[in-house]
C-alpha positions as CSV (number, residue, x, y, z in Angstrom):
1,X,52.9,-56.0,-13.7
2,X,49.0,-56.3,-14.9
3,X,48.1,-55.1,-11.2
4,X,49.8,-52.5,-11.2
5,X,48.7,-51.5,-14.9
6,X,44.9,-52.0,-13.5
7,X,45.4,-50.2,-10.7
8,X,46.5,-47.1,-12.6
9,X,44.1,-47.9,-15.2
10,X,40.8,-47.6,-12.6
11,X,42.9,-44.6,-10.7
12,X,43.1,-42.4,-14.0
13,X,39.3,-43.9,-15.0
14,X,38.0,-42.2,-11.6
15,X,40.5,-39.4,-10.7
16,X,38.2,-37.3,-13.1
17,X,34.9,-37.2,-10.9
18,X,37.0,-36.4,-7.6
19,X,36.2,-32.4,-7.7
20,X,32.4,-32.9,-9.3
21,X,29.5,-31.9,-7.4
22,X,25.4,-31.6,-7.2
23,X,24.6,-28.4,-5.9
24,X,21.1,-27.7,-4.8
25,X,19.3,-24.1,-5.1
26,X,15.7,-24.7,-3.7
27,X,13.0,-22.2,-3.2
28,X,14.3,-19.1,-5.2
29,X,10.9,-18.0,-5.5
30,X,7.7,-17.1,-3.7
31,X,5.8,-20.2,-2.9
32,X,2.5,-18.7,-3.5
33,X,3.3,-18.7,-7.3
34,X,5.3,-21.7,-7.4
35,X,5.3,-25.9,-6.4
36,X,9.0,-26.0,-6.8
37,X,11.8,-23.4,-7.9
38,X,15.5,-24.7,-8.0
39,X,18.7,-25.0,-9.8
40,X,20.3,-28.0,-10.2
41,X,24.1,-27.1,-10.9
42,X,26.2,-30.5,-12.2
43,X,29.9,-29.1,-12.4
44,X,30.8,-32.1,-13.8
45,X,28.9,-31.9,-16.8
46,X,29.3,-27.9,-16.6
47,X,25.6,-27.5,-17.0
48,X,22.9,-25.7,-14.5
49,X,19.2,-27.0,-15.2
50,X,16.8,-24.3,-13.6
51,X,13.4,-26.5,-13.1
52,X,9.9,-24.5,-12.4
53,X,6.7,-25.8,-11.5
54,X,3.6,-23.6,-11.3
55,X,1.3,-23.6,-8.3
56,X,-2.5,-24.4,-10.3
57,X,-3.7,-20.9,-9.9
58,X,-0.8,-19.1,-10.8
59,X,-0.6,-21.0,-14.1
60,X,-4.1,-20.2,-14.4
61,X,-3.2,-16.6,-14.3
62,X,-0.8,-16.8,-16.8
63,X,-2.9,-18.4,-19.2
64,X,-5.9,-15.6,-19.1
65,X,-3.1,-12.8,-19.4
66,X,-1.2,-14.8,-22.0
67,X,1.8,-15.1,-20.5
68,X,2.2,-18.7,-20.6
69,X,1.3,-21.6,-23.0
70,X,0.2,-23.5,-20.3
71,X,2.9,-25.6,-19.4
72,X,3.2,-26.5,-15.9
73,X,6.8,-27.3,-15.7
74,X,9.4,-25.4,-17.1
75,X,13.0,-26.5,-17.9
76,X,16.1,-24.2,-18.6
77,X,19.5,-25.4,-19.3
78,X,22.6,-23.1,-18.9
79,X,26.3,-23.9,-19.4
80,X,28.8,-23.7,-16.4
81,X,31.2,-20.6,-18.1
82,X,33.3,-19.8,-14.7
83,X,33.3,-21.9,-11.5
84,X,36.1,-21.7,-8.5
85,X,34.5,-21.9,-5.4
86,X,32.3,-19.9,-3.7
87,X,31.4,-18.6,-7.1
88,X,29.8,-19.8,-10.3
89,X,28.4,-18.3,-13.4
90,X,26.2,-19.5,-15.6
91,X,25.0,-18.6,-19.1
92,X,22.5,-19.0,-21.9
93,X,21.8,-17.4,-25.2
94,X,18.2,-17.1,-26.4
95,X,15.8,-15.3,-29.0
96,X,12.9,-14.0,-27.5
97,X,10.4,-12.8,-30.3
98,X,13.1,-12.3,-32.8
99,X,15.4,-10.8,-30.5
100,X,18.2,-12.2,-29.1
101,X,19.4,-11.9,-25.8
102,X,21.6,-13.5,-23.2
103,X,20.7,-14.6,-19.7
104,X,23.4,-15.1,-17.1
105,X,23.2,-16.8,-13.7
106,X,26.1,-15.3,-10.7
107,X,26.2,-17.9,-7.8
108,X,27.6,-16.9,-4.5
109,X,27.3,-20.7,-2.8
110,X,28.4,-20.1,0.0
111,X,25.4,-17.4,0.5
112,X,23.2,-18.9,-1.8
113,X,22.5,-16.1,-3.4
114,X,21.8,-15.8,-7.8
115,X,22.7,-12.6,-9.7
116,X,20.2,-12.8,-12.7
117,X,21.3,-10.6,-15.5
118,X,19.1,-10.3,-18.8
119,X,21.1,-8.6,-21.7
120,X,18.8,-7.1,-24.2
121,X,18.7,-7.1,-27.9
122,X,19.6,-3.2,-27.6
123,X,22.0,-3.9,-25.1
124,X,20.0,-2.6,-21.8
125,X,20.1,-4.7,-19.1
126,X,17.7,-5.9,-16.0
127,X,19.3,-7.4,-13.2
128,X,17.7,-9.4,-9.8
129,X,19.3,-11.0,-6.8
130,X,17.5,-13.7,-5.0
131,X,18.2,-15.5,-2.1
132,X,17.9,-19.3,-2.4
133,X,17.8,-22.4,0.5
């Protein structure tokens, strides 16, 4: 009887991970401007981390047109709001100079393709598509 109660035990303890995945988005971005550009999506703790590392001369740039604070490596975290395969979405709210605005992140996986939407304080948006490795 205890077998059988550990056996369920560890098959409930681990049935939870069975659909979780790491998916990779690498080089989203010209390489001239940038070391590394990915997202690193984590369905099973329903985050996205978008990770950015300036080339040295393009951070230089920023810095001389103010642009930038200097930091080399830049780190974005979005929540997982809608995920059934091929597609994911991804989301973050933000202020930006006293204005808020919202930021969402359409995956196509299967193409790797992003859908980036900025939504506005006003409400105007801006959208781009890049294609991803």
């Amino acid at each position: 009887m205890q077998k059988i109660l550990t056996i369920i035990f560890l098959g409930l303890l681990f049935s939870g991970n069975v659909n979780a995945k790491i998916i990779l988005f690498k080089n989203c971005a010209e390489k001239k401007d940038y070391e590394k550009w990915e997202y690193k999506i984590n369905t099973y703790k329903k985050n996205i981390q978008h990770i950015r590392i300036y080339t040295d001369n393009y951070l230089k740039y920023l810095k001389e047109t103010k642009q930038s604070s200097g930091a080399k490596i830049t780190k974005i975290e979005y929540f997982i709001d809608y995920y059934n395969s091929p597609y994911l979405k991804g989301v973050r709210n933000f202020v930006h100079k006293s204005e808020k605005r919202k930021e969402e992140l359409d995956f196509i996986l299967n193409n790797k393709i992003i859908i980036q939407t900025f939504t506005y304080g006003d409400g105007s948006t801006l959208s781009a598509e890049m294609q991803c490795e």
